[in-house]
C-alpha positions, 0 to 999 in steps of 0.5 A, spaced: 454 580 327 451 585 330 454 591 327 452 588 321 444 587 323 444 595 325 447 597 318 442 593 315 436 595 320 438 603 319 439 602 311 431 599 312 429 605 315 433 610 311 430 607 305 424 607 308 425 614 311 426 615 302 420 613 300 415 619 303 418 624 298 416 629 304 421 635 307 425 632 312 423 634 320 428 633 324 424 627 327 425 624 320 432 625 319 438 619 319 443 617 322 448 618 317 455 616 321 453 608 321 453 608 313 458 603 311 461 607 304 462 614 303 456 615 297 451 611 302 453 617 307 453 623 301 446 620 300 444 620 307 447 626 308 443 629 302 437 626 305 436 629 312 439 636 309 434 637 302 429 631 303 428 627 297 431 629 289 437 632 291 442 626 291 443 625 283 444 633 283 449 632 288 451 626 285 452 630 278 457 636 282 462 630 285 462 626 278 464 633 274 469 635 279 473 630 282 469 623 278 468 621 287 477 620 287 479 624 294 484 618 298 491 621 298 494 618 292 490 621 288 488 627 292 484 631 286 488 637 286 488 642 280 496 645 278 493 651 276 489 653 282 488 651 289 482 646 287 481 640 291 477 634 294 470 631 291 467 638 290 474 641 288 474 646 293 479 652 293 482 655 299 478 660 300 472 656 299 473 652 305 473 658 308 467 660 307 464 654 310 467 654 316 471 647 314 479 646 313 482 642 307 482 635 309 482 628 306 477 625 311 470 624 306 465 624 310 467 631 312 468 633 305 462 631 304 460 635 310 461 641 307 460 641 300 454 640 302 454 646 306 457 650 300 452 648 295 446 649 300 449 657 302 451 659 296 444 655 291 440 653 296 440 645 294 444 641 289 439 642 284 440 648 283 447 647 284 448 642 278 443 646 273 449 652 274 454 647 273 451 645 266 451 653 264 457 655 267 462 648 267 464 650 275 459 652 280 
């Protein structure tokens, strides 16, 4: 029951934290580790990295490259190429920042999140590249 009132209390203050529409400080930011669901997390994790109006973006990206499937049985995995997980991500990408392959979603989460930031900025950009270019 008590796990339950803290999960409600933290949505509140995220919620809450939402509506500002300002640029996150880091007194602003969430604890996002006590999201019950993983896009409850990607949103959290949205928020703290760009502030509000990102997440639909990022939203975007993960429903065009993985349609937000990851568990182990139907693991995204391209036959012609190395792509896998939400953000469908090569080898080589995860290298770039600083991840390994793996299936926990909160860690790809994680570091799709710190790809898009690195290479556009915000996932805005991110998806404004990905409607031109079909990849991003």
């Amino acid at each position: 029951m008590r796990e339950a009132i803290r999960t409600v209390i933290l949505a509140l203050l995220f919620i809450a934290v939402l509506l500002t529409y300002k640029t996150v400080d880091a007194d602003d930011m969430v604890d996002c580790n006590y999201m019950p669901n993983i896009e409850r997390f990607a949103i959290c994790s949205t928020y703290n990295t760009w502030g509000y109006g990102q997440y639909n973006a990022l939203d975007y990206i993960i429903n065009a490259e993985s349609g937000w499937r990851v568990n182990k049985e139907h693991y995204p995995e391209s036959k012609l190429s190395t792509a896998t997980g939400f953000f469908g991500f090569l080898n080589s990408t995860w290298e770039t920042v600083d991840c390994k392959r793996t299936y926990d979603e909160r860690e790809q989460i994680r570091c799709g999140i710190k790809y898009v930031e690195l290479r556009y900025q915000n996932a805005n950009n991110a998806k404004e590249f990905h409607i031109i270019n079909n990849w991003y």
